[in-house]
PDB file of the backbone (N, CA, C, O) and the ligand in Angstrom, with CONECT records:
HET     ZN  A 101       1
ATOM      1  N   UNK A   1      98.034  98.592 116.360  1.00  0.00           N
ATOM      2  CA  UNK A   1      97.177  99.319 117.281  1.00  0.00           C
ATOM      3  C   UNK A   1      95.709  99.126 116.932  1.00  0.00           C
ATOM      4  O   UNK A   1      94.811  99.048 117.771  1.00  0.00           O
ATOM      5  N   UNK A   2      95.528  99.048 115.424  1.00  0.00           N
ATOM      6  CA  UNK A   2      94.151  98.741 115.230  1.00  0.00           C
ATOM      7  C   UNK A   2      93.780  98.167 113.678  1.00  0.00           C
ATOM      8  O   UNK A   2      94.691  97.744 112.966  1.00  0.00           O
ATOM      9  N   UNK A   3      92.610  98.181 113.285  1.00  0.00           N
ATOM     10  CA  UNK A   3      92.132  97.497 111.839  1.00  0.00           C
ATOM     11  C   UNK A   3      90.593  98.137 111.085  1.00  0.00           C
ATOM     12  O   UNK A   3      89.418  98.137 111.452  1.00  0.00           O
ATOM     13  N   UNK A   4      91.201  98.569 110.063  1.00  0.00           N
ATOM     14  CA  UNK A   4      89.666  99.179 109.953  1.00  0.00           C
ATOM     15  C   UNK A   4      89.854  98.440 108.126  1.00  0.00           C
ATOM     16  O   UNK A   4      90.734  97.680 107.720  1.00  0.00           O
ATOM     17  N   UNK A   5      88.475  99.124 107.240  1.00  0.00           N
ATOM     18  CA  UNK A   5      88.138  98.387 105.967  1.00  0.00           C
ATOM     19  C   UNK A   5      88.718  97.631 106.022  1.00  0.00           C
ATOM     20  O   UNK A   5      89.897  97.752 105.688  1.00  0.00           O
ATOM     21  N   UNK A   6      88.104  96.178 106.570  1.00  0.00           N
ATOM     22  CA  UNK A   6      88.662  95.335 106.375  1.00  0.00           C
ATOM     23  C   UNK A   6      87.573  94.635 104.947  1.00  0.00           C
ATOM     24  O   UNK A   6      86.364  94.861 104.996  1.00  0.00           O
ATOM     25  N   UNK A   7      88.156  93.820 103.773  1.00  0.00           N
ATOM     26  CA  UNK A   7      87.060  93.336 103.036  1.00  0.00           C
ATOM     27  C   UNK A   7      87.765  91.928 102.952  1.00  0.00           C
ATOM     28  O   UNK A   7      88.921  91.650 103.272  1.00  0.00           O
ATOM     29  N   UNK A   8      87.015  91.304 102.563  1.00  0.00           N
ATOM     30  CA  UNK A   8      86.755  89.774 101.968  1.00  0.00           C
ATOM     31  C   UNK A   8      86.178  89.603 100.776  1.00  0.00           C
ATOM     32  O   UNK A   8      85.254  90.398 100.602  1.00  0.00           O
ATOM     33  N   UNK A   9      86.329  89.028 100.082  1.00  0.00           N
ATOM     34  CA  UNK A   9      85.941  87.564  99.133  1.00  0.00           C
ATOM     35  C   UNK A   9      86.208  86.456  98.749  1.00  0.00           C
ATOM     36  O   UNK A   9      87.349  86.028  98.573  1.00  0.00           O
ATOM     37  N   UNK A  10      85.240  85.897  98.584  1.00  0.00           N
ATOM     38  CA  UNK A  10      85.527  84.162  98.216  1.00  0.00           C
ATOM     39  C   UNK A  10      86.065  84.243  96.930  1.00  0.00           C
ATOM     40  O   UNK A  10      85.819  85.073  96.055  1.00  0.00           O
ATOM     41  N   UNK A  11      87.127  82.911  96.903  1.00  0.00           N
ATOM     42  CA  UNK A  11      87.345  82.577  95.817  1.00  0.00           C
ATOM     43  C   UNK A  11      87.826  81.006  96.092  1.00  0.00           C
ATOM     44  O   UNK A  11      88.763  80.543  96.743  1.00  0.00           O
ATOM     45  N   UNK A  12      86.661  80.334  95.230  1.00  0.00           N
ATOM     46  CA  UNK A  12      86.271  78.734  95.312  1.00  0.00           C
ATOM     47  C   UNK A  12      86.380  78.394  96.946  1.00  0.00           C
ATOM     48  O   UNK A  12      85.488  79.033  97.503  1.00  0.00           O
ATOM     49  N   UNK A  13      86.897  77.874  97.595  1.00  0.00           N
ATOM     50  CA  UNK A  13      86.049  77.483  99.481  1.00  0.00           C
ATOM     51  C   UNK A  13      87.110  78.633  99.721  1.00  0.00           C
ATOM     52  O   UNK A  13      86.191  79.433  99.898  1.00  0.00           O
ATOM     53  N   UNK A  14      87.926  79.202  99.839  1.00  0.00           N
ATOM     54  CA  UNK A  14      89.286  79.940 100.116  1.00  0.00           C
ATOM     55  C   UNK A  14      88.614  81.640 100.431  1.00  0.00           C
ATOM     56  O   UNK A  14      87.716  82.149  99.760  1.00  0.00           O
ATOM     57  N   UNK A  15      89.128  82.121 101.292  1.00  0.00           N
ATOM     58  CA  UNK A  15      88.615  83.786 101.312  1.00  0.00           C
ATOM     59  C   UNK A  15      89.565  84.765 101.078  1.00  0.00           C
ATOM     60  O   UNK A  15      90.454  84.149 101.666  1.00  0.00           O
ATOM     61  N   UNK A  16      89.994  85.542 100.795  1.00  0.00           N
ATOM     62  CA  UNK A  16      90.921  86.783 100.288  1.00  0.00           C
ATOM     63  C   UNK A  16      90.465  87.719 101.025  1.00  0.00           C
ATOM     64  O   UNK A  16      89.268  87.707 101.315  1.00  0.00           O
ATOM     65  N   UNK A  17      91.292  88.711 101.481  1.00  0.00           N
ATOM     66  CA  UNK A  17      91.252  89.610 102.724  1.00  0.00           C
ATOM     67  C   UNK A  17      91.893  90.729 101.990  1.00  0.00           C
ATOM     68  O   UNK A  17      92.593  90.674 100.979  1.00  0.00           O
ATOM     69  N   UNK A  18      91.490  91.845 102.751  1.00  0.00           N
ATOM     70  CA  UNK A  18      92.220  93.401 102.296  1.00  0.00           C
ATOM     71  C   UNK A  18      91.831  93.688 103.566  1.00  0.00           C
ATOM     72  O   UNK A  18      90.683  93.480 103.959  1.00  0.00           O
ATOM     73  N   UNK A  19      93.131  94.379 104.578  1.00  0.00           N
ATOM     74  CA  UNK A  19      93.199  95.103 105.429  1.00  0.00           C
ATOM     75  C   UNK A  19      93.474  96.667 105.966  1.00  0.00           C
ATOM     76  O   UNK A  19      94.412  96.686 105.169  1.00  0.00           O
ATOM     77  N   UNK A  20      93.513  97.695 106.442  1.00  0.00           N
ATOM     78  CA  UNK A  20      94.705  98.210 107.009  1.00  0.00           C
ATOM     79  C   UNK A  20      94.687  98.500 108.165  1.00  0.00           C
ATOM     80  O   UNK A  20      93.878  98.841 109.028  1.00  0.00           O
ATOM     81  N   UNK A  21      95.942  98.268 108.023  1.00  0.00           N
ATOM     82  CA  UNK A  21      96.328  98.100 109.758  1.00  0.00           C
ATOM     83  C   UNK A  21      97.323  99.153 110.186  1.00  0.00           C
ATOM     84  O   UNK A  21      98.241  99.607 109.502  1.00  0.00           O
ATOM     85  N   UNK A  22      96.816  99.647 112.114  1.00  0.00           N
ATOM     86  CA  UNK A  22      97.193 100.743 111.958  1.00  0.00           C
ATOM     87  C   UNK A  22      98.317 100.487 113.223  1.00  0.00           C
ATOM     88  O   UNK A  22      98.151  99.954 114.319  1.00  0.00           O
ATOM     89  N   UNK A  23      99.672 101.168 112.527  1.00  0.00           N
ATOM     90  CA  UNK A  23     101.048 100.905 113.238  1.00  0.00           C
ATOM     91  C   UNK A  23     101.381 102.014 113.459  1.00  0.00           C
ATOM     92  O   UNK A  23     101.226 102.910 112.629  1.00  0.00           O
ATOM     93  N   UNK A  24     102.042 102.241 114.910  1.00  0.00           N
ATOM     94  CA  UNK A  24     102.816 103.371 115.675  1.00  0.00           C
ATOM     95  C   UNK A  24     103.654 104.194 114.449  1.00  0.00           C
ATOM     96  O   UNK A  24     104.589 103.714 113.808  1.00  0.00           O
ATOM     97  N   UNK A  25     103.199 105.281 114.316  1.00  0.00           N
ATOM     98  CA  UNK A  25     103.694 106.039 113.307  1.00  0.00           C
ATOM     99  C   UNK A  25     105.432 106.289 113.738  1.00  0.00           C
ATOM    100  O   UNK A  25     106.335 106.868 113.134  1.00  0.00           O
ATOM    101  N   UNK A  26     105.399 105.661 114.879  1.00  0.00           N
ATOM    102  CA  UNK A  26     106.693 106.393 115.128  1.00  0.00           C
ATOM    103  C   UNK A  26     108.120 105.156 115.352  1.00  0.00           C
ATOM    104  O   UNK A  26     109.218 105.470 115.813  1.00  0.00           O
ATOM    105  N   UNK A  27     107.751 103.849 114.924  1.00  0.00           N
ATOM    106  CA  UNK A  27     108.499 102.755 114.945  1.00  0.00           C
ATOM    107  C   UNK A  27     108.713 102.565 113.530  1.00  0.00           C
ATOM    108  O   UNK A  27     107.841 102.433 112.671  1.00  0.00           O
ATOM    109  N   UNK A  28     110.217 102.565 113.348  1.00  0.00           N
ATOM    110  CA  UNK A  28     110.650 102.575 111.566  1.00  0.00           C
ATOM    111  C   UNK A  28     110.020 101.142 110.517  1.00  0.00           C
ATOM    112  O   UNK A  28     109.669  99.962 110.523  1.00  0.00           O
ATOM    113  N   UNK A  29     110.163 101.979 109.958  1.00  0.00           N
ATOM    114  CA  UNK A  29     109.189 101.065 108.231  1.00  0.00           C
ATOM    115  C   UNK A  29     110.123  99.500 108.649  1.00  0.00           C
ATOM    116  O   UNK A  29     109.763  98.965 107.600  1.00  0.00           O
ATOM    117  N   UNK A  30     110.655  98.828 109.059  1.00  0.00           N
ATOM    118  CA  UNK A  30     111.141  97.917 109.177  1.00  0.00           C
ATOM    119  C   UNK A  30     110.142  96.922 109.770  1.00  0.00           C
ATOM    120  O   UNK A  30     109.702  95.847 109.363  1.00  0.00           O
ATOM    121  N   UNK A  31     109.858  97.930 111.292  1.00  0.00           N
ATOM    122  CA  UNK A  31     109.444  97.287 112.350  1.00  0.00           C
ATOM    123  C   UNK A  31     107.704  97.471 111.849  1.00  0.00           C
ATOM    124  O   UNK A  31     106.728  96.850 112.272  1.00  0.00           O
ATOM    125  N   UNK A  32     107.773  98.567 110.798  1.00  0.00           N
ATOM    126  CA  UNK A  32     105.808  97.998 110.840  1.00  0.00           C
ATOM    127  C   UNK A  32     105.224  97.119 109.499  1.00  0.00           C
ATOM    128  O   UNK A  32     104.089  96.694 109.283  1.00  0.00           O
ATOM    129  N   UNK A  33     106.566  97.018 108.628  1.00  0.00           N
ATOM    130  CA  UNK A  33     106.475  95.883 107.519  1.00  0.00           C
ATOM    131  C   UNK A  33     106.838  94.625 108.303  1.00  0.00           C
ATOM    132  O   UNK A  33     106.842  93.768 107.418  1.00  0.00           O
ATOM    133  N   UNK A  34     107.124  94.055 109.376  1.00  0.00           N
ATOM    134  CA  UNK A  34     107.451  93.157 110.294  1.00  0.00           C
ATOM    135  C   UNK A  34     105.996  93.057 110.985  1.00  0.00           C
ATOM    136  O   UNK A  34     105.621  91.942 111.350  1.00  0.00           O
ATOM    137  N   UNK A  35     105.367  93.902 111.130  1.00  0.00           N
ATOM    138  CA  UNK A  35     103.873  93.888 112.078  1.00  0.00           C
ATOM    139  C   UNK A  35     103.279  93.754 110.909  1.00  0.00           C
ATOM    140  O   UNK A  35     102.125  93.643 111.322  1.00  0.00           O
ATOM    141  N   UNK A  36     103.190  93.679 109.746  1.00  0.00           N
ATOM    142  CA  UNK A  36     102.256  93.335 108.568  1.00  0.00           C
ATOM    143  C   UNK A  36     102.398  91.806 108.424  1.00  0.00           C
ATOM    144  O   UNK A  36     101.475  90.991 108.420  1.00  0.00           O
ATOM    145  N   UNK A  37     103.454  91.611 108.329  1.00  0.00           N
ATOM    146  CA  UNK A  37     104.091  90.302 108.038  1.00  0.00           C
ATOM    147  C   UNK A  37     103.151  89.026 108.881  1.00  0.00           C
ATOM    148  O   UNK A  37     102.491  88.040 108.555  1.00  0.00           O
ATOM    149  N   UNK A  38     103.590  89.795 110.262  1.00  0.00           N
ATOM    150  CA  UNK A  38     103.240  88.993 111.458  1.00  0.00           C
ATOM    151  C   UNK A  38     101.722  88.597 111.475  1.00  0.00           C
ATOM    152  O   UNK A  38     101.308  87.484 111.801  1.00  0.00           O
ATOM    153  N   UNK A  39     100.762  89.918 110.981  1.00  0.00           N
ATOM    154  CA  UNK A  39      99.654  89.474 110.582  1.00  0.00           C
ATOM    155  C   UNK A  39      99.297  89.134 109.889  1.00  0.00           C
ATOM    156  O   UNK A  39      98.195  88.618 110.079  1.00  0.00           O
ATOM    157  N   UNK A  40      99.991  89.087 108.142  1.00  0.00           N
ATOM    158  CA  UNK A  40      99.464  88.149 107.460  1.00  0.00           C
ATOM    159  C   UNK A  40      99.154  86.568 108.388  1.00  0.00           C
ATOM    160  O   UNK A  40      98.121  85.911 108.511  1.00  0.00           O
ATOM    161  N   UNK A  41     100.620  86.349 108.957  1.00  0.00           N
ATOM    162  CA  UNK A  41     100.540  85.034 109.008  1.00  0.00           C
ATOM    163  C   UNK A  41      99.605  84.159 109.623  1.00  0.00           C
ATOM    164  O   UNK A  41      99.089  83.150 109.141  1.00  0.00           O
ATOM    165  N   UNK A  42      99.369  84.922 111.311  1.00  0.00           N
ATOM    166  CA  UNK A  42      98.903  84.874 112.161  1.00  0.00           C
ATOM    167  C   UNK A  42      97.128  84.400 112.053  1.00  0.00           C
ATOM    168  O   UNK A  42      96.479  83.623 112.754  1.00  0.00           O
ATOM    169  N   UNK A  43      96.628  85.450 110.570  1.00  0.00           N
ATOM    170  CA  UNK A  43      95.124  85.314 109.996  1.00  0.00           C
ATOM    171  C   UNK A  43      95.302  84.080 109.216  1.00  0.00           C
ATOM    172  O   UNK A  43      94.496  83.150 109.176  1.00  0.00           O
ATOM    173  N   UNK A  44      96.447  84.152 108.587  1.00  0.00           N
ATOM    174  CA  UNK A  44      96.447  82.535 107.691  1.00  0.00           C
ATOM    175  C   UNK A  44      96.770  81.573 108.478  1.00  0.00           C
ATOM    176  O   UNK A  44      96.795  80.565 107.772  1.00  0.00           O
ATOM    177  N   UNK A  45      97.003  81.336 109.421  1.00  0.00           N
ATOM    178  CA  UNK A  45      97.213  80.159 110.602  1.00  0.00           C
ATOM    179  C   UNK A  45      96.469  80.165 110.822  1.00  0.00           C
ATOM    180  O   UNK A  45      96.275  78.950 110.791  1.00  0.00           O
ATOM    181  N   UNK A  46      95.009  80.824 111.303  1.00  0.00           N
ATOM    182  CA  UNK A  46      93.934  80.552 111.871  1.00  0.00           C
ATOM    183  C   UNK A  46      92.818  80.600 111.066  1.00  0.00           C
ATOM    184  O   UNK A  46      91.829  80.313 111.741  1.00  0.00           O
ATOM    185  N   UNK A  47      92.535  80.842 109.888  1.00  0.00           N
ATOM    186  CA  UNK A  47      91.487  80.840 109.046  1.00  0.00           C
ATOM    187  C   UNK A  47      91.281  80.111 107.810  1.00  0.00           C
ATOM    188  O   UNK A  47      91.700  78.970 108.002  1.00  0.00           O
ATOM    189  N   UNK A  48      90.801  80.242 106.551  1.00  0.00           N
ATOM    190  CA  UNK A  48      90.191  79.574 105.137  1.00  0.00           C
ATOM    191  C   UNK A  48      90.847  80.856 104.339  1.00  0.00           C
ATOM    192  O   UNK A  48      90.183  81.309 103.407  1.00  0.00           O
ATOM    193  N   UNK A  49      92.245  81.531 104.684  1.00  0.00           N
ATOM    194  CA  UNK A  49      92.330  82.484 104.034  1.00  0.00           C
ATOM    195  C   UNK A  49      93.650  82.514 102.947  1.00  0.00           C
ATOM    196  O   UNK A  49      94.873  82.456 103.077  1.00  0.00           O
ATOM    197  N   UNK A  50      92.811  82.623 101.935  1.00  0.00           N
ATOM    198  CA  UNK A  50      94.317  82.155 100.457  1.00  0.00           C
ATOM    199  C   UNK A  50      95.502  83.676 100.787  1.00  0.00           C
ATOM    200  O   UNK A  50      96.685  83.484 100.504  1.00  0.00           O
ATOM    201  N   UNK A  51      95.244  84.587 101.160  1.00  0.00           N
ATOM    202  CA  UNK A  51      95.570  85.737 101.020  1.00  0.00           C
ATOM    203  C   UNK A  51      95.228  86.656 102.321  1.00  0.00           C
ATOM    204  O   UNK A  51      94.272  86.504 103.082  1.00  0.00           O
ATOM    205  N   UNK A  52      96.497  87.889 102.400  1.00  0.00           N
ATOM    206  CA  UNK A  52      95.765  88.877 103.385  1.00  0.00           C
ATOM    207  C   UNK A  52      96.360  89.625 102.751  1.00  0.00           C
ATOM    208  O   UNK A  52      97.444  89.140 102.427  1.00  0.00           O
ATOM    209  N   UNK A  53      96.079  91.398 102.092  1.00  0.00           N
ATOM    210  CA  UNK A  53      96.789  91.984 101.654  1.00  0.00           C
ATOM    211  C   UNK A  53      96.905  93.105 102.841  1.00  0.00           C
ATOM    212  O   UNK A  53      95.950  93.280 103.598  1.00  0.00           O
ATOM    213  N   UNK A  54      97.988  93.778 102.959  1.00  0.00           N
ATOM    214  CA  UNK A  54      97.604  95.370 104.160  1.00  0.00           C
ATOM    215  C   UNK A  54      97.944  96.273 103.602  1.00  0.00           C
ATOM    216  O   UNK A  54      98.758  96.221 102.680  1.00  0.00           O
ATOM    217  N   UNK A  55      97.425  97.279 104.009  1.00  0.00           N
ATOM    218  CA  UNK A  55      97.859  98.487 104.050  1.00  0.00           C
ATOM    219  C   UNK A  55      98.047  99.231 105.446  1.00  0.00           C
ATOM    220  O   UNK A  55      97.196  99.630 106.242  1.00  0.00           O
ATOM    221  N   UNK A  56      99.543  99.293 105.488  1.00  0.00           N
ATOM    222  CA  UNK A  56     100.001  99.916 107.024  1.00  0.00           C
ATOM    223  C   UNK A  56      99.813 101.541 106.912  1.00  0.00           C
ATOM    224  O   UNK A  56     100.429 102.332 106.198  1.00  0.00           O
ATOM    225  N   UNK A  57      98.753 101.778 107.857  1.00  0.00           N
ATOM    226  CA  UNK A  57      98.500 103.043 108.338  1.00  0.00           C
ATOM    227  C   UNK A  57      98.816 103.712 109.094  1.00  0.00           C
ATOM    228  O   UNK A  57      98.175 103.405 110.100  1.00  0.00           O
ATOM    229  N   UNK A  58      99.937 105.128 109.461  1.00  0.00           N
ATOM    230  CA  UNK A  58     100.487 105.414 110.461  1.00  0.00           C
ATOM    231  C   UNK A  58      99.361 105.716 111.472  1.00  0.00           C
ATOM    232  O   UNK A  58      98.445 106.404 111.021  1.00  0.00           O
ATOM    233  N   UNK A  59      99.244 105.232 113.064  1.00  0.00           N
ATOM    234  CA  UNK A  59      98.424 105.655 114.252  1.00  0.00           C
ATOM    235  C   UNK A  59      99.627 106.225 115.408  1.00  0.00           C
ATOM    236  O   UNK A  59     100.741 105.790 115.697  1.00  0.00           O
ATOM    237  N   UNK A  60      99.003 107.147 115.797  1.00  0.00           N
ATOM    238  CA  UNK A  60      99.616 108.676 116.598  1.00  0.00           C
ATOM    239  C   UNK A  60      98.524 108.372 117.951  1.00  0.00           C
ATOM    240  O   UNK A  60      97.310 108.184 117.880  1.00  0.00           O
ATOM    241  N   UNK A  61      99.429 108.396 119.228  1.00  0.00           N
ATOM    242  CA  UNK A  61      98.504 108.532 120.207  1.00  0.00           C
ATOM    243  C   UNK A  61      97.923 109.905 120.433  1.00  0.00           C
ATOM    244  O   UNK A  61      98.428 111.027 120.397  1.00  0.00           O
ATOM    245  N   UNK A  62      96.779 109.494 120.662  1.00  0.00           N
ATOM    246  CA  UNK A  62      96.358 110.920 120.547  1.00  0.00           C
ATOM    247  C   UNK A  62      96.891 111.725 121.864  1.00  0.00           C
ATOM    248  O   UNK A  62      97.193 111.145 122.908  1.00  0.00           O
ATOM    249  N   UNK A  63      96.990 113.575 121.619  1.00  0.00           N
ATOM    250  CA  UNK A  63      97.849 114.212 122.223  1.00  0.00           C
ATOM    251  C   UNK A  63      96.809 115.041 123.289  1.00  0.00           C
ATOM    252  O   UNK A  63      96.637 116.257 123.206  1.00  0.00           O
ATOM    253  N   UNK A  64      96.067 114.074 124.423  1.00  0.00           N
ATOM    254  CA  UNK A  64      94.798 114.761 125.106  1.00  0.00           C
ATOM    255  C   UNK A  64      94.927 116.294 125.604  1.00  0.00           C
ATOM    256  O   UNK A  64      94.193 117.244 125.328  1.00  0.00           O
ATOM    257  N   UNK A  65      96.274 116.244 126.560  1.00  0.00           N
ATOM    258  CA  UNK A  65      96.452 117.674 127.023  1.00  0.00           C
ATOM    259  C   UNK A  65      96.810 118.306 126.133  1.00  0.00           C
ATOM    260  O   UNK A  65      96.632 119.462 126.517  1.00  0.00           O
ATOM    261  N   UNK A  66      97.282 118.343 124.994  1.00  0.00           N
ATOM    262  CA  UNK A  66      97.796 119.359 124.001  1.00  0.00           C
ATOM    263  C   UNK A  66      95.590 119.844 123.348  1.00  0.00           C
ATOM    264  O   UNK A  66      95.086 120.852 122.852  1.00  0.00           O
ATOM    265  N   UNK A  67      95.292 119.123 123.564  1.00  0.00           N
ATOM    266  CA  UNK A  67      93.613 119.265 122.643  1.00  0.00           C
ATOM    267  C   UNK A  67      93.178 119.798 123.827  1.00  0.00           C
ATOM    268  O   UNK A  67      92.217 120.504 123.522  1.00  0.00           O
ATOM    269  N   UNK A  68      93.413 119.869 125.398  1.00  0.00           N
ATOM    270  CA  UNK A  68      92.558 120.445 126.232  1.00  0.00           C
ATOM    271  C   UNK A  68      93.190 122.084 126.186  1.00  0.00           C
ATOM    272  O   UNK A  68      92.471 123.083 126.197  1.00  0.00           O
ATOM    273  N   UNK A  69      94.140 122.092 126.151  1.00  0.00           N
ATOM    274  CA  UNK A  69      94.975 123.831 126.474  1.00  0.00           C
ATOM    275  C   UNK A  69      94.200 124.292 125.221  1.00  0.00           C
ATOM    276  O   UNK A  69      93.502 125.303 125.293  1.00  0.00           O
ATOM    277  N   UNK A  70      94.290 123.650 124.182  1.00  0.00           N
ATOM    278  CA  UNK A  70      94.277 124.527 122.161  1.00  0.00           C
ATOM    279  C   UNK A  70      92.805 124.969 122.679  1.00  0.00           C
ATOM    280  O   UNK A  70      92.299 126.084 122.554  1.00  0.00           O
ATOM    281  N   UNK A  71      92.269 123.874 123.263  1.00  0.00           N
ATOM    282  CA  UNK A  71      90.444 124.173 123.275  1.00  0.00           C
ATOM    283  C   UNK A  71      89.994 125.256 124.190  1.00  0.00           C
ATOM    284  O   UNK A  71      89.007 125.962 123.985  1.00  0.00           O
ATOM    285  N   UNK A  72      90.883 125.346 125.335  1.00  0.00           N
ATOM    286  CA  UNK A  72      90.524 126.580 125.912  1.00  0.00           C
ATOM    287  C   UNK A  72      90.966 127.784 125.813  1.00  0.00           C
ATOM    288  O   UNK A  72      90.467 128.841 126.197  1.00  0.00           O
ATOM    289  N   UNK A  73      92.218 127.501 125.115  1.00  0.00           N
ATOM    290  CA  UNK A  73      93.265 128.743 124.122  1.00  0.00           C
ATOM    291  C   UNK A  73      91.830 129.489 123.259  1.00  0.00           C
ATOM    292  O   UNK A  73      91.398 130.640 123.193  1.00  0.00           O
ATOM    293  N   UNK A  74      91.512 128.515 122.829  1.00  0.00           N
ATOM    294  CA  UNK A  74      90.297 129.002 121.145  1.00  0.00           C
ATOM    295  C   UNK A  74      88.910 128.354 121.067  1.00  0.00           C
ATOM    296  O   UNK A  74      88.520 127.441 120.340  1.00  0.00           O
ATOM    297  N   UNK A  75      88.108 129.240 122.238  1.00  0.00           N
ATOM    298  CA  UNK A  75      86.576 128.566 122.392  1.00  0.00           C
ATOM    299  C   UNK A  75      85.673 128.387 121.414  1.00  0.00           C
ATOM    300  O   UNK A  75      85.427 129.377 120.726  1.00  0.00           O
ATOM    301  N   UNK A  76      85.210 127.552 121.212  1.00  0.00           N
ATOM    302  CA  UNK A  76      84.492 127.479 120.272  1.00  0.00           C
ATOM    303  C   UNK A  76      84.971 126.068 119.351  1.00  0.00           C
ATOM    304  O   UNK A  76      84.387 125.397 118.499  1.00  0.00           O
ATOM    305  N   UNK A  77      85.881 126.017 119.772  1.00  0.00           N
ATOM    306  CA  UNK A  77      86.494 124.336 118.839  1.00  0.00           C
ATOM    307  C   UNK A  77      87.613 124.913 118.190  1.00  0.00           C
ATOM    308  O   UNK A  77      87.861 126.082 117.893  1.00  0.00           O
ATOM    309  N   UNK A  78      88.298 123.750 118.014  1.00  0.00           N
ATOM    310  CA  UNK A  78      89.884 124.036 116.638  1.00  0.00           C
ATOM    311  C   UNK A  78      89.343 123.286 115.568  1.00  0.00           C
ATOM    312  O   UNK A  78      88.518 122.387 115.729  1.00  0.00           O
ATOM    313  N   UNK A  79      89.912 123.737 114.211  1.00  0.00           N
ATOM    314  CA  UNK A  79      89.361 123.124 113.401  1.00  0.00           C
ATOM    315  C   UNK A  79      90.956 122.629 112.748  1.00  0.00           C
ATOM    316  O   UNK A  79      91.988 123.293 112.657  1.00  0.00           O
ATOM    317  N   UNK A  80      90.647 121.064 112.316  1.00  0.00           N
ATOM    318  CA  UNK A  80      92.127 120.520 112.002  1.00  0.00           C
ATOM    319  C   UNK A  80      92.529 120.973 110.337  1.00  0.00           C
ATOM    320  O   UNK A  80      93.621 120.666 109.860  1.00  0.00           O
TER     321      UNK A  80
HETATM  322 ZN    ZN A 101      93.375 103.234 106.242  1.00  0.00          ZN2+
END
């Protein structure tokens, strides 16, 4: 669903990557060590990259109408 800190460094012409990447919290550890996989490869097919390491992060769609009712339930904001 998405990618955030992503870092780099060189090592000799070659670059090393640290990711995490963020997978449907709700599709089993199979299917999002399979979406890690897929992106290692996918960055090493297309780049100078010796390495990609991840870290899979669960992502939750966010729940809009459940945040519009809470907000007018409790004016002033919810605090998480
Ligand atoms: Zn993260």
């Amino acid at each position: 669903m998405g990618v955030h800190d992503v870092r780099t460094r060189k090592m000799g012409d070659m670059i090393v990557v640290d990711a995490h990447i963020e997978v449907d919290a709700t599709v089993p550890v199979e299917a999002g060590h399979a979406i890690a996989v897929a992106a290692r490869r996918n960055v090493m097919e297309r780049h100078r990259v010796l390495s990609l390491m991840t870290h899979v992060d669960p992502w939750r769609r966010p729940d809009l109408d459940h945040a519009t009712v809470t907000a007018q339930a409790a004016p002033g904001g919810v605090k998480k």
